[in-house]
mmCIF file of the N, C-alpha and C atoms, coordinates in Angstrom:
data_MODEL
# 
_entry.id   MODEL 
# 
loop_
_atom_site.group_PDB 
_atom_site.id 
_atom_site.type_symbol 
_atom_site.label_atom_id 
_atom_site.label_alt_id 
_atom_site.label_comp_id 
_atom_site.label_asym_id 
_atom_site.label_entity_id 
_atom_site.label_seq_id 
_atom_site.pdbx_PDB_ins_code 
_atom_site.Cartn_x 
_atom_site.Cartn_y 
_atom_site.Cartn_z 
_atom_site.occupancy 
_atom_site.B_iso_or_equiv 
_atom_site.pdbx_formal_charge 
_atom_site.auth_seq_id 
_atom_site.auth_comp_id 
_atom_site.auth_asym_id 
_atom_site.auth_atom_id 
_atom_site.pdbx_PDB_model_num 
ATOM 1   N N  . UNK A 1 1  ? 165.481 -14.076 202.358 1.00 0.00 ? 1  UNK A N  1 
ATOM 2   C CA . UNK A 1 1  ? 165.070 -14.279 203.729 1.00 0.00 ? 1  UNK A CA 1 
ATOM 3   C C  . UNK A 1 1  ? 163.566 -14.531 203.744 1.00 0.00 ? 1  UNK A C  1 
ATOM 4   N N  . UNK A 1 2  ? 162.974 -15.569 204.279 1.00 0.00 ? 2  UNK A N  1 
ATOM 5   C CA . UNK A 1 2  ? 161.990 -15.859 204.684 1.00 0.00 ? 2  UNK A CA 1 
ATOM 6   C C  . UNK A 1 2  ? 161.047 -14.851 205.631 1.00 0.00 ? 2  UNK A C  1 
ATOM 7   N N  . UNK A 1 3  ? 159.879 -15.087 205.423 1.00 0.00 ? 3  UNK A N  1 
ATOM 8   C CA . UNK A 1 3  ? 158.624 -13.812 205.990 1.00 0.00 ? 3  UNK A CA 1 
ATOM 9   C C  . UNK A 1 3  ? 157.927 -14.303 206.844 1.00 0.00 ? 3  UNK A C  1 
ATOM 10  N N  . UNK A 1 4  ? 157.649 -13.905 208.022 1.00 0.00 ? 4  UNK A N  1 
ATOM 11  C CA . UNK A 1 4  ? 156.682 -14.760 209.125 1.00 0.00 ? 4  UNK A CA 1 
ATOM 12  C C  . UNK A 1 4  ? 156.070 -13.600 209.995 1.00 0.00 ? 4  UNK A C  1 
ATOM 13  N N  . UNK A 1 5  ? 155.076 -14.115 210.404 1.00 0.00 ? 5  UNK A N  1 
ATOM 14  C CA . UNK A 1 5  ? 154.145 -13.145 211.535 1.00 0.00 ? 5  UNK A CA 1 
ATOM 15  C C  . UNK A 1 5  ? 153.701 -13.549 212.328 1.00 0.00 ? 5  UNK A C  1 
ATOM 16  N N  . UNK A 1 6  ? 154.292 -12.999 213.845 1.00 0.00 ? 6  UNK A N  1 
ATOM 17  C CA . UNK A 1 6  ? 153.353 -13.457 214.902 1.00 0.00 ? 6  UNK A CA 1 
ATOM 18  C C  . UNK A 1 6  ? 152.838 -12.623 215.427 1.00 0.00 ? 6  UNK A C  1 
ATOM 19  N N  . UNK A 1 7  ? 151.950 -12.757 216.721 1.00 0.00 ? 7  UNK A N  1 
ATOM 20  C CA . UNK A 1 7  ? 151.122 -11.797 217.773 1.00 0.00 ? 7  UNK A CA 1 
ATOM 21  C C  . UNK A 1 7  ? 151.977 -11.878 218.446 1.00 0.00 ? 7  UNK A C  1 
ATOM 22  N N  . UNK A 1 8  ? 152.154 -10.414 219.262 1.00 0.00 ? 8  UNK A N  1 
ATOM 23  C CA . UNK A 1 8  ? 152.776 -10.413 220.675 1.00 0.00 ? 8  UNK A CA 1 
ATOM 24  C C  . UNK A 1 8  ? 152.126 -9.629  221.246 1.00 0.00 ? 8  UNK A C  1 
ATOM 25  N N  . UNK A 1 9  ? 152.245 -9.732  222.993 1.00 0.00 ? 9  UNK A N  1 
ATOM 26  C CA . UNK A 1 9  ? 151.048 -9.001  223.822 1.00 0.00 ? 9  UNK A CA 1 
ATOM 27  C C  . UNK A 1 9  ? 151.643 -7.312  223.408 1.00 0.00 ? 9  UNK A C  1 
ATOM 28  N N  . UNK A 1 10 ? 150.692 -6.426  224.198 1.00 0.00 ? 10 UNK A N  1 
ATOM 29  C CA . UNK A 1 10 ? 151.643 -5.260  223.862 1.00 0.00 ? 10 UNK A CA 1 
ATOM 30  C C  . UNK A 1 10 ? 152.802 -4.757  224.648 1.00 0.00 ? 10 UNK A C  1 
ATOM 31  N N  . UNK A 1 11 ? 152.927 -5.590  226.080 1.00 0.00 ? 11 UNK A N  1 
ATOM 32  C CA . UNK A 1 11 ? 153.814 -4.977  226.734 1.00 0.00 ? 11 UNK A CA 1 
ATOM 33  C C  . UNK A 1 11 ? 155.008 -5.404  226.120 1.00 0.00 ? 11 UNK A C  1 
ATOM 34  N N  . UNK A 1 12 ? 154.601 -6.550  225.164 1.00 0.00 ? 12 UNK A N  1 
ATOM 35  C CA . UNK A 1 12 ? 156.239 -6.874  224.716 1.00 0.00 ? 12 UNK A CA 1 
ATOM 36  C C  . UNK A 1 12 ? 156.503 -6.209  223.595 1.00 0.00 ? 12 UNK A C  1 
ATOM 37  N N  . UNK A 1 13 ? 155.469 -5.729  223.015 1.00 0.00 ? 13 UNK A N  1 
ATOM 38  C CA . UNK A 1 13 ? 156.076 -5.097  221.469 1.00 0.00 ? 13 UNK A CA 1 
ATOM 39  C C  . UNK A 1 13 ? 156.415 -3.525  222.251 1.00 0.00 ? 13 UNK A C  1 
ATOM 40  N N  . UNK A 1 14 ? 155.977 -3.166  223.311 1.00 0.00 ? 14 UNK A N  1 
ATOM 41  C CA . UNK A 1 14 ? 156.580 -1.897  223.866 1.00 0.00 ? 14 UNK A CA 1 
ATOM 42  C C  . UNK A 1 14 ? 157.621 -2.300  224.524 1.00 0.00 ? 14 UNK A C  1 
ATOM 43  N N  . UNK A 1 15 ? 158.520 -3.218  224.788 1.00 0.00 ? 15 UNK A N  1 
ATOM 44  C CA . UNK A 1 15 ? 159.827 -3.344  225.353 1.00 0.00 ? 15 UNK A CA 1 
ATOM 45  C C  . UNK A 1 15 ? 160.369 -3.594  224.481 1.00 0.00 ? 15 UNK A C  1 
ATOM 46  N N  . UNK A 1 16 ? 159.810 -3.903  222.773 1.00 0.00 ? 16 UNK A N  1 
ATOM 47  C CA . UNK A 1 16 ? 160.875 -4.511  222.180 1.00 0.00 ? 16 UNK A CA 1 
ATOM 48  C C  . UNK A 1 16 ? 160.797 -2.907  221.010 1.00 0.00 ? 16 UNK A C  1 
ATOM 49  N N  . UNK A 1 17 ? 159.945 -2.127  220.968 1.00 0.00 ? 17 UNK A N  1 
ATOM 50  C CA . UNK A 1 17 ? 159.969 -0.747  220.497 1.00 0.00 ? 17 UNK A CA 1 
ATOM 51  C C  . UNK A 1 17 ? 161.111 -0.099  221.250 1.00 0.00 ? 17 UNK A C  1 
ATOM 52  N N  . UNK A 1 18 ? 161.204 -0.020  222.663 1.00 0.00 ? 18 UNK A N  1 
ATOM 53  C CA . UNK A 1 18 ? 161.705 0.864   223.472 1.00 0.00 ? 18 UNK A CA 1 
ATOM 54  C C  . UNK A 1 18 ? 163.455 -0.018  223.131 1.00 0.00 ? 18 UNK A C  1 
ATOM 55  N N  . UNK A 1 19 ? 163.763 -1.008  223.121 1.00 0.00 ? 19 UNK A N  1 
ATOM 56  C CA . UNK A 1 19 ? 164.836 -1.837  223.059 1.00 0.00 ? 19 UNK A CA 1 
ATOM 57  C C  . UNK A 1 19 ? 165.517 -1.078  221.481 1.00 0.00 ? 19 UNK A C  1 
ATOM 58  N N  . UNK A 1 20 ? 164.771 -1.720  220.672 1.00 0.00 ? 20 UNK A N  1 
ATOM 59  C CA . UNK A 1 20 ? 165.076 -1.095  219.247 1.00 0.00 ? 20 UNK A CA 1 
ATOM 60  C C  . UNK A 1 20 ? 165.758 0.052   218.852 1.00 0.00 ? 20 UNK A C  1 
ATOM 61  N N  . UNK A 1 21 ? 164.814 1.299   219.939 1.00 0.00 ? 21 UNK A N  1 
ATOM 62  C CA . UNK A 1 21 ? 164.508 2.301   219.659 1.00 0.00 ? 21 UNK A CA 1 
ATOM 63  C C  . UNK A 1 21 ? 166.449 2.753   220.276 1.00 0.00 ? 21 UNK A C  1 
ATOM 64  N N  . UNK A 1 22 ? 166.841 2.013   221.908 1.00 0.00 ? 22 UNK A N  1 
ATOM 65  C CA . UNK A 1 22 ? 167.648 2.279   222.179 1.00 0.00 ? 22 UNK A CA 1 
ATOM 66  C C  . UNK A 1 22 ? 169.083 1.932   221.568 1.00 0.00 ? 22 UNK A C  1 
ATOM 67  N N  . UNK A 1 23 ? 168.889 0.563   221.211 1.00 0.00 ? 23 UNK A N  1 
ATOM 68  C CA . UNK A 1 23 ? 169.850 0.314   220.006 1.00 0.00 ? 23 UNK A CA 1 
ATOM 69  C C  . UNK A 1 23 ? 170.426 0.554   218.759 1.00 0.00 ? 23 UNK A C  1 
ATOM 70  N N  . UNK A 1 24 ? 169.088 0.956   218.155 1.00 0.00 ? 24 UNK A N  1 
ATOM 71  C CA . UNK A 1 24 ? 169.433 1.890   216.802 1.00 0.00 ? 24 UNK A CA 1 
ATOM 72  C C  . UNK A 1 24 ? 169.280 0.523   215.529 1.00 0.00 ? 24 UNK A C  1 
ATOM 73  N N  . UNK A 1 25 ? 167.995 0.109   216.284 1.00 0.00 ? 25 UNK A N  1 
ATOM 74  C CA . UNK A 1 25 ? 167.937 -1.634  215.349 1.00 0.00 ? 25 UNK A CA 1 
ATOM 75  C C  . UNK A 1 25 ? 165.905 -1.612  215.280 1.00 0.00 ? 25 UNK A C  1 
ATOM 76  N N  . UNK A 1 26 ? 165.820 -2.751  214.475 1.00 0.00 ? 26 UNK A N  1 
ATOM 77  C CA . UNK A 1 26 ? 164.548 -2.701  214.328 1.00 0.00 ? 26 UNK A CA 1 
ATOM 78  C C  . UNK A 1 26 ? 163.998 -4.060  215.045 1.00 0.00 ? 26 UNK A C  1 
ATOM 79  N N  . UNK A 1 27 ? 162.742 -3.921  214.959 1.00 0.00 ? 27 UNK A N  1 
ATOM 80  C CA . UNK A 1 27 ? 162.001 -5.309  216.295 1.00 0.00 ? 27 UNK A CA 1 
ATOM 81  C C  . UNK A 1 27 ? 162.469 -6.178  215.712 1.00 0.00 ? 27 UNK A C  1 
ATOM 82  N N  . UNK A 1 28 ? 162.486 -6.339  213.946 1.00 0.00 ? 28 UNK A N  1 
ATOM 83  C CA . UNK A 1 28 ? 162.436 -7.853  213.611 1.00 0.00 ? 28 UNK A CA 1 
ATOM 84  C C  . UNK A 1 28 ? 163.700 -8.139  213.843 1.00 0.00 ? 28 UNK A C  1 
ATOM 85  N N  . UNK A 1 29 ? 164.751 -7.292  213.611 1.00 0.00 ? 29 UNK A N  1 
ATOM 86  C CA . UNK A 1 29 ? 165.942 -7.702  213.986 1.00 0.00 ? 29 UNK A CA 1 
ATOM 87  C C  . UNK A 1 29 ? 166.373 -8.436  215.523 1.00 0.00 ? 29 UNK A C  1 
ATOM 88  N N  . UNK A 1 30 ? 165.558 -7.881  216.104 1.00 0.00 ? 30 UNK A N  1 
ATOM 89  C CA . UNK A 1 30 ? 166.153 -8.486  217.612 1.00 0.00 ? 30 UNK A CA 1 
ATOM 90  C C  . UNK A 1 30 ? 165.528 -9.447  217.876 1.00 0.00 ? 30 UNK A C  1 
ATOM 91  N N  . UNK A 1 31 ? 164.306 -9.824  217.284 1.00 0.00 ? 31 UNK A N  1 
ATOM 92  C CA . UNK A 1 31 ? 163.650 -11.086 217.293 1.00 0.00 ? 31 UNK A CA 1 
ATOM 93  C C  . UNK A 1 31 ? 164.202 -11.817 217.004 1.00 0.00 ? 31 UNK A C  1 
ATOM 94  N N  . UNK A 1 32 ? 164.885 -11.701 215.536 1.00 0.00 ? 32 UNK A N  1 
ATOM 95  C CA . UNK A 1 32 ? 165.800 -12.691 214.808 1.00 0.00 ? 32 UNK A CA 1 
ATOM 96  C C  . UNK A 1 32 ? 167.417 -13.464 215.769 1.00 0.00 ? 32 UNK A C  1 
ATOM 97  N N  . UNK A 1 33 ? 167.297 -12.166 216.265 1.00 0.00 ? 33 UNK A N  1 
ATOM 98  C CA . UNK A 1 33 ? 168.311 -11.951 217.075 1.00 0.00 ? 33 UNK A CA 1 
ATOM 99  C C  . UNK A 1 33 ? 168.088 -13.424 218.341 1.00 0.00 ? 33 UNK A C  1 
ATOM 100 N N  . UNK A 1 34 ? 167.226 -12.955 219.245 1.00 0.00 ? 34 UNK A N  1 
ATOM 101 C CA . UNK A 1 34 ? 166.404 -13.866 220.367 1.00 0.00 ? 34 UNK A CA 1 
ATOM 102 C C  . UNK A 1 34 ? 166.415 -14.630 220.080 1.00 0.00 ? 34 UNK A C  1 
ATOM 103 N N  . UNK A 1 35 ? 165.341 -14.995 218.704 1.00 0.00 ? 35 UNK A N  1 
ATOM 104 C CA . UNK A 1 35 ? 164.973 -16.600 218.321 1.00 0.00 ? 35 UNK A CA 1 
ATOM 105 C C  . UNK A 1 35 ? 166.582 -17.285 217.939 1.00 0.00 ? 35 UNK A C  1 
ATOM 106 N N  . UNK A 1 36 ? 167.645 -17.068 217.394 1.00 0.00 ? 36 UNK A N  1 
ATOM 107 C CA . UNK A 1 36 ? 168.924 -17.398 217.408 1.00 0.00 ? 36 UNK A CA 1 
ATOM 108 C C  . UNK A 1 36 ? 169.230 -18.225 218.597 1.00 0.00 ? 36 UNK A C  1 
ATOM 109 N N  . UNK A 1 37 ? 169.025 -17.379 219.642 1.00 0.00 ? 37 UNK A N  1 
ATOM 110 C CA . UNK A 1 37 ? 170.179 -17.141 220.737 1.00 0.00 ? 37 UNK A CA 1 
ATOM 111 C C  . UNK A 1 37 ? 169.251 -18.293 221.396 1.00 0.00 ? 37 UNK A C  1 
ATOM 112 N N  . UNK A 1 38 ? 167.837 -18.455 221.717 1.00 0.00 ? 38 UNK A N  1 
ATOM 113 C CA . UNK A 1 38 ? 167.035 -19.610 222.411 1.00 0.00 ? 38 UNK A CA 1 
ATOM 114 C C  . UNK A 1 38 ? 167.500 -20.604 221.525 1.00 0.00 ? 38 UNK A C  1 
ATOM 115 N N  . UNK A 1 39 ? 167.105 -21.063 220.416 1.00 0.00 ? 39 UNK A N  1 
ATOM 116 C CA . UNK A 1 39 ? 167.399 -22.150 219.778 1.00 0.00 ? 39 UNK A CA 1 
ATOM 117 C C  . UNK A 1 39 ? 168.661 -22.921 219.314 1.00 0.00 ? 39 UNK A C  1 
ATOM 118 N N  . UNK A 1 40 ? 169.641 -21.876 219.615 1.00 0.00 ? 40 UNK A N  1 
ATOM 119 C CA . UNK A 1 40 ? 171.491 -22.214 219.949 1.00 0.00 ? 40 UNK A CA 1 
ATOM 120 C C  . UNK A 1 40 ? 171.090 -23.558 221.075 1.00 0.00 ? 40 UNK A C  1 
ATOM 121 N N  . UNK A 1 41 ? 170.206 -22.251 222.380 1.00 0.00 ? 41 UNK A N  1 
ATOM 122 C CA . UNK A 1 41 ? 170.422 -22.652 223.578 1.00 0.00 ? 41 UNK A CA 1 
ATOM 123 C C  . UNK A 1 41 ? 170.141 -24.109 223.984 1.00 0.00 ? 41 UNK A C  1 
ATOM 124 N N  . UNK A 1 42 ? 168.996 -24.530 223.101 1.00 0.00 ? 42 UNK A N  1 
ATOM 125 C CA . UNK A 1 42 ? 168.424 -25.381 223.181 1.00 0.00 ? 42 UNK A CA 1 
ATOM 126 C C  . UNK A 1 42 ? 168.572 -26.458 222.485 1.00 0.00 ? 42 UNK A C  1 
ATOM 127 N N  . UNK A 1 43 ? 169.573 -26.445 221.457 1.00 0.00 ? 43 UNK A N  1 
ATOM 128 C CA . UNK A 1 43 ? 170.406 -27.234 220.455 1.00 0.00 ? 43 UNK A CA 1 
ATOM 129 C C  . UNK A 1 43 ? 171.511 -27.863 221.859 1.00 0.00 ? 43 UNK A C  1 
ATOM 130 N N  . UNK A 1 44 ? 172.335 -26.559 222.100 1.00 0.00 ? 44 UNK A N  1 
ATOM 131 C CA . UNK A 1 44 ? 173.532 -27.237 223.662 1.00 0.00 ? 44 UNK A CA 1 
ATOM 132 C C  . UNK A 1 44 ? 172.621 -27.680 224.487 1.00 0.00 ? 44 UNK A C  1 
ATOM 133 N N  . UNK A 1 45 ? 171.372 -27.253 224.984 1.00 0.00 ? 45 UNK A N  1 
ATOM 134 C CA . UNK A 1 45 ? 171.010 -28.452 226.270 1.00 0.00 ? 45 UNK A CA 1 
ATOM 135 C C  . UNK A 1 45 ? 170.629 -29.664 225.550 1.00 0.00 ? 45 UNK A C  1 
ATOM 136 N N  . UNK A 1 46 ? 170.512 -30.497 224.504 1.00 0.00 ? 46 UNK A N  1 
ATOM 137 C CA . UNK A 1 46 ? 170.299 -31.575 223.833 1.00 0.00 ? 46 UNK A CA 1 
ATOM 138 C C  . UNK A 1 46 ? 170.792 -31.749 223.717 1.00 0.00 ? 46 UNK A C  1 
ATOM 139 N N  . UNK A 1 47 ? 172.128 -31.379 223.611 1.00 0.00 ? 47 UNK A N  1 
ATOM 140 C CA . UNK A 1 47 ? 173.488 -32.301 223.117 1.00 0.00 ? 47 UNK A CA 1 
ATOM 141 C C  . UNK A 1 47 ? 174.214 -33.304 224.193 1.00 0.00 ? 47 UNK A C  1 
ATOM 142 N N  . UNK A 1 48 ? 173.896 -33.485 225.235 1.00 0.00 ? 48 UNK A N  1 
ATOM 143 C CA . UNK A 1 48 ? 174.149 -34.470 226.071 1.00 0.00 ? 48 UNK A CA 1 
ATOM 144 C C  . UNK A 1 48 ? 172.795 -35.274 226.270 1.00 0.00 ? 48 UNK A C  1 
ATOM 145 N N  . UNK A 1 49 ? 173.275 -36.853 227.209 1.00 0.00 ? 49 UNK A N  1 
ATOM 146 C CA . UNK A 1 49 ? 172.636 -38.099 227.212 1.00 0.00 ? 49 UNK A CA 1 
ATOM 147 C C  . UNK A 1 49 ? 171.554 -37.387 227.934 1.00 0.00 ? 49 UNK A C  1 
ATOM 148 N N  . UNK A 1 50 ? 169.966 -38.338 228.493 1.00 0.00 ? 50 UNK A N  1 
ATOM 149 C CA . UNK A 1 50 ? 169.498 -37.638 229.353 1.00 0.00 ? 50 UNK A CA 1 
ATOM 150 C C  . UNK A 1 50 ? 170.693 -38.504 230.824 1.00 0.00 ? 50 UNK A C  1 
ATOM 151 N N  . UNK A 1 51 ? 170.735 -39.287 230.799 1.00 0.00 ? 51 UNK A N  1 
ATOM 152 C CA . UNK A 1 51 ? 171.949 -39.500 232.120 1.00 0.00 ? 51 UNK A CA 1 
ATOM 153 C C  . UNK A 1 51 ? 172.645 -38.445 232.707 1.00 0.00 ? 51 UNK A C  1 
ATOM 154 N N  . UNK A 1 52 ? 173.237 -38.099 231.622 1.00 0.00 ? 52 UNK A N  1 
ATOM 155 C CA . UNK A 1 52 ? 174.321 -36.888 231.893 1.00 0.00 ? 52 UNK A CA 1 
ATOM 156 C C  . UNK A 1 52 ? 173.396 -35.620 232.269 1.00 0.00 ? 52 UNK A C  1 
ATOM 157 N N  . UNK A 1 53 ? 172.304 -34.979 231.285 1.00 0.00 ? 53 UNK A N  1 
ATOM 158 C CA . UNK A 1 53 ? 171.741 -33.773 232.039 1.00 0.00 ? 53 UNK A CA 1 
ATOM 159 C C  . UNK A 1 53 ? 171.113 -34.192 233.367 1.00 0.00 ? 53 UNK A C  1 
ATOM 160 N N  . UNK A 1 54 ? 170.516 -35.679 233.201 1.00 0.00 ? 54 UNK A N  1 
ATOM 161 C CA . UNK A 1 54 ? 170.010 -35.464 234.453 1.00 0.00 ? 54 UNK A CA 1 
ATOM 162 C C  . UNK A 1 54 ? 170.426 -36.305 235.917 1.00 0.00 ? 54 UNK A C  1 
ATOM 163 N N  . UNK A 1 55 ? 172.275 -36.047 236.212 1.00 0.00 ? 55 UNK A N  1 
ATOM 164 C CA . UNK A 1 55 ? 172.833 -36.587 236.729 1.00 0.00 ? 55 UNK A CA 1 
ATOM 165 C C  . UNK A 1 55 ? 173.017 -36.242 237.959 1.00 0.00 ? 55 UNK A C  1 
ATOM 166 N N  . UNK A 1 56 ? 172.574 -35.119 237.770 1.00 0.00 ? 56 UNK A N  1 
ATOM 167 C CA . UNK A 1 56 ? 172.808 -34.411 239.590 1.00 0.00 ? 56 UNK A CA 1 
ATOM 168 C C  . UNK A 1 56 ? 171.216 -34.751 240.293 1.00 0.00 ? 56 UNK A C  1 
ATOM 169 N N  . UNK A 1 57 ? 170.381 -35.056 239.749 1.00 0.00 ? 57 UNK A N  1 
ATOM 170 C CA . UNK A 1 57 ? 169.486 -35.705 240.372 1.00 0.00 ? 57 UNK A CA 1 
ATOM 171 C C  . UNK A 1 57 ? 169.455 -37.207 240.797 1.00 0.00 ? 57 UNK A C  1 
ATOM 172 N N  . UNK A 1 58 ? 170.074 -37.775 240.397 1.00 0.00 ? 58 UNK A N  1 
ATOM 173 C CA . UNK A 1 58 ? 170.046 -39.325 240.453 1.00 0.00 ? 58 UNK A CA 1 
ATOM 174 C C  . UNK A 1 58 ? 170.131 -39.433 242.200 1.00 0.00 ? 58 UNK A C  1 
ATOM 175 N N  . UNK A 1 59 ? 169.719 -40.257 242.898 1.00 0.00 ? 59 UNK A N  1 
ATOM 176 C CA . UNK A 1 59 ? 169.747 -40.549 243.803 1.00 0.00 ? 59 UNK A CA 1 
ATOM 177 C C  . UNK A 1 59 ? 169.585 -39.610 244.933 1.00 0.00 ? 59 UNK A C  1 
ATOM 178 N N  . UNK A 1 60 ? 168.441 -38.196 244.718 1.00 0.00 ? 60 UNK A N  1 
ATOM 179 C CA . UNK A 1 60 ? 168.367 -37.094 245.297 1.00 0.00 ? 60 UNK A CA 1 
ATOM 180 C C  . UNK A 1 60 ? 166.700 -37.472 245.939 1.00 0.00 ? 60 UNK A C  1 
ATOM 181 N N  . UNK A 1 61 ? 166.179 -38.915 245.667 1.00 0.00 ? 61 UNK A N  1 
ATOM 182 C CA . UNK A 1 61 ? 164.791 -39.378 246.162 1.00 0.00 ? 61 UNK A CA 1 
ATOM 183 C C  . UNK A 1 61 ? 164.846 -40.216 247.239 1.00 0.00 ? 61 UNK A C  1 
ATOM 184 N N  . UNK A 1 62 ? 164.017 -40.510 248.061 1.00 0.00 ? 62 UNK A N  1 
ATOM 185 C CA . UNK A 1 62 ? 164.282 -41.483 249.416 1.00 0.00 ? 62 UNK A CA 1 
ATOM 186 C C  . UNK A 1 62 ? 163.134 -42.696 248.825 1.00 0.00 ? 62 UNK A C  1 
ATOM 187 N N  . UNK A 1 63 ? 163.607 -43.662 249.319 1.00 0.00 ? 63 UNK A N  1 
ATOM 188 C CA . UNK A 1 63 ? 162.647 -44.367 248.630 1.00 0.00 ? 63 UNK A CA 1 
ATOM 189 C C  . UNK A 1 63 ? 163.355 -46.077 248.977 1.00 0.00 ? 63 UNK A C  1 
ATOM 190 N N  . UNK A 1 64 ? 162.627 -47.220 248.720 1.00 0.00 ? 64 UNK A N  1 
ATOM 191 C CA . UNK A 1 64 ? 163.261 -48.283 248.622 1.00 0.00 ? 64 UNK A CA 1 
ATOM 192 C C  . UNK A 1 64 ? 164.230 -48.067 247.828 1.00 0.00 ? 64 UNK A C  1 
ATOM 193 N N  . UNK A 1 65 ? 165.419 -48.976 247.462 1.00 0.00 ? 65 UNK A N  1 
ATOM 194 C CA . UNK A 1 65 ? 166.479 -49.118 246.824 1.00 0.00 ? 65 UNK A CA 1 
ATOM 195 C C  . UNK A 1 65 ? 165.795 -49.850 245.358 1.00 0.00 ? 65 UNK A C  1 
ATOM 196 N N  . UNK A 1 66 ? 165.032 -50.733 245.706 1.00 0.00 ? 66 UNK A N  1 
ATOM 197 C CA . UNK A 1 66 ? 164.268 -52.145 244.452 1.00 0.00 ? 66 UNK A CA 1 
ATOM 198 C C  . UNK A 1 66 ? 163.213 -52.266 244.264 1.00 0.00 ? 66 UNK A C  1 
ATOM 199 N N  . UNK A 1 67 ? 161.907 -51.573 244.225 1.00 0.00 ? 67 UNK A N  1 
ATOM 200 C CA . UNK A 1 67 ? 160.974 -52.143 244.290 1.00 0.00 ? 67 UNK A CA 1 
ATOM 201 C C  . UNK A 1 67 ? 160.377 -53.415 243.691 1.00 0.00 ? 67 UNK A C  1 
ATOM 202 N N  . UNK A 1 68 ? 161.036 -53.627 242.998 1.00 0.00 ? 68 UNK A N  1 
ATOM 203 C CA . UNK A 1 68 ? 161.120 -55.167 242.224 1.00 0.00 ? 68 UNK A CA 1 
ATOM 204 C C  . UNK A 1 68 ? 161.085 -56.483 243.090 1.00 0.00 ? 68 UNK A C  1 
ATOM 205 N N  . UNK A 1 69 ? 162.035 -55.875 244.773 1.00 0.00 ? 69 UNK A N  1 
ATOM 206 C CA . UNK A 1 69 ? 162.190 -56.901 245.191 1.00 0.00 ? 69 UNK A CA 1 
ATOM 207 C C  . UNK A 1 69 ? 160.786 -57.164 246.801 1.00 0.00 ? 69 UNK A C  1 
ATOM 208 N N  . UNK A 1 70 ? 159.945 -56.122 246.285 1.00 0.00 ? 70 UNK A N  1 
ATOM 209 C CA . UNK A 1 70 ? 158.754 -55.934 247.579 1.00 0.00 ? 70 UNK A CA 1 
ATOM 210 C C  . UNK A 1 70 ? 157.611 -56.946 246.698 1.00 0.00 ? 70 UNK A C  1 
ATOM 211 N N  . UNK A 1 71 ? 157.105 -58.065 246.630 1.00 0.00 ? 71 UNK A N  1 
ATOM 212 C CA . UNK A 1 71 ? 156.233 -58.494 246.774 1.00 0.00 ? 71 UNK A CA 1 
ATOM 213 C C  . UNK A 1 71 ? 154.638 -57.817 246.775 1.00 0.00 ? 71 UNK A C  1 
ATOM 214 N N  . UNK A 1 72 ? 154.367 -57.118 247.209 1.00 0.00 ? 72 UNK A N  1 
ATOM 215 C CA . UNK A 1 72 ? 153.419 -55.956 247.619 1.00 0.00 ? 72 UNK A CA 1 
ATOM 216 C C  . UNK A 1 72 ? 153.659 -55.435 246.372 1.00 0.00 ? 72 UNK A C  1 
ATOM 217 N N  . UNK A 1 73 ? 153.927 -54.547 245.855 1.00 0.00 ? 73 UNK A N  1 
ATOM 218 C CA . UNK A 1 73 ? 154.372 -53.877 244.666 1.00 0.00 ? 73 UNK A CA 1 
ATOM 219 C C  . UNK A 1 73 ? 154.254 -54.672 243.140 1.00 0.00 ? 73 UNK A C  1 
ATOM 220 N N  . UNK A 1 74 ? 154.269 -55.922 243.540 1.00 0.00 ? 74 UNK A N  1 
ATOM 221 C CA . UNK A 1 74 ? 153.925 -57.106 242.065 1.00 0.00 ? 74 UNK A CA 1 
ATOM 222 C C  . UNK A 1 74 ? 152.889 -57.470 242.838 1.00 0.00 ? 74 UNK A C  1 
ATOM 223 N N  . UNK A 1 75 ? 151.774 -56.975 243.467 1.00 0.00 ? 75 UNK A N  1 
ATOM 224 C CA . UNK A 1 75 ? 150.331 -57.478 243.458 1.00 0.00 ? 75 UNK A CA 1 
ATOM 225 C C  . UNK A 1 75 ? 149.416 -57.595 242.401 1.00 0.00 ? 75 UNK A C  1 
ATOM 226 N N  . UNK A 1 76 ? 148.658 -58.157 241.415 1.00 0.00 ? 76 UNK A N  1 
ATOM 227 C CA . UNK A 1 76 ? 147.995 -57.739 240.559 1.00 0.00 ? 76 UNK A CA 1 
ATOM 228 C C  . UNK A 1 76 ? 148.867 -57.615 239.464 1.00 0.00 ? 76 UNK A C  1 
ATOM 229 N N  . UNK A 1 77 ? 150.001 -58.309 239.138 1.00 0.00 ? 77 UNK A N  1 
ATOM 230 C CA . UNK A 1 77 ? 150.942 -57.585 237.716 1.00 0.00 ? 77 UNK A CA 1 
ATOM 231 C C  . UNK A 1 77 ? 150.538 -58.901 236.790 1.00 0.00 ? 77 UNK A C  1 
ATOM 232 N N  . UNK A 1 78 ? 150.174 -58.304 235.739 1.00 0.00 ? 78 UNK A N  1 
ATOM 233 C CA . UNK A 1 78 ? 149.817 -59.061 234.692 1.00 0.00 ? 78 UNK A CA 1 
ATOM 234 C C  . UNK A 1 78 ? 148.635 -59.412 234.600 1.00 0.00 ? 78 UNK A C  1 
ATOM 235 N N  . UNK A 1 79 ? 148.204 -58.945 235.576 1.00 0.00 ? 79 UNK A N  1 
ATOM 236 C CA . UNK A 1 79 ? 146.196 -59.575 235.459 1.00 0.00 ? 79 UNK A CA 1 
ATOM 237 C C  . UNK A 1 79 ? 145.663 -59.073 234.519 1.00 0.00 ? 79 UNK A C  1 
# 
């Protein structure tokens, strides 16, 4: 197993003492534990298109339909 060290503020190494302490486990373990469980998490939110995650937003803006088709908006394009 690989060796690493970070800083943590102290209120967290006292929630993660007091956590430990209640579990009957040690900090690095539940770290190991955490860092698991975020980086699962974050493996499944990447696993879809961005389309798909970000599908319930689509059409949640007010706005022209084209701006392509306003004149005004291609003022100055390509200068």
């Amino acid at each position: 197993m690989k060796t690493i060290s970070l800083k943590v503020p102290e209120g967290l190494d006292a929630h993660l003492e007091r956590l430990a302490a209640d579990r009957g486990t040690s900090k690095s373990e539940l770290v190991r534990q955490a860092l698991e469980a975020h980086l699962d998490s974050l493996l499944e939110a990447g696993a879809g298109s961005f389309g798909a995650l970000a599908g319930d937003l689509a059409g949640c803006i007010l706005g022209p339909a084209d701006l392509s088709t306003s004149p005004s908006h291609l003022e100055d394009f390509g200068a």
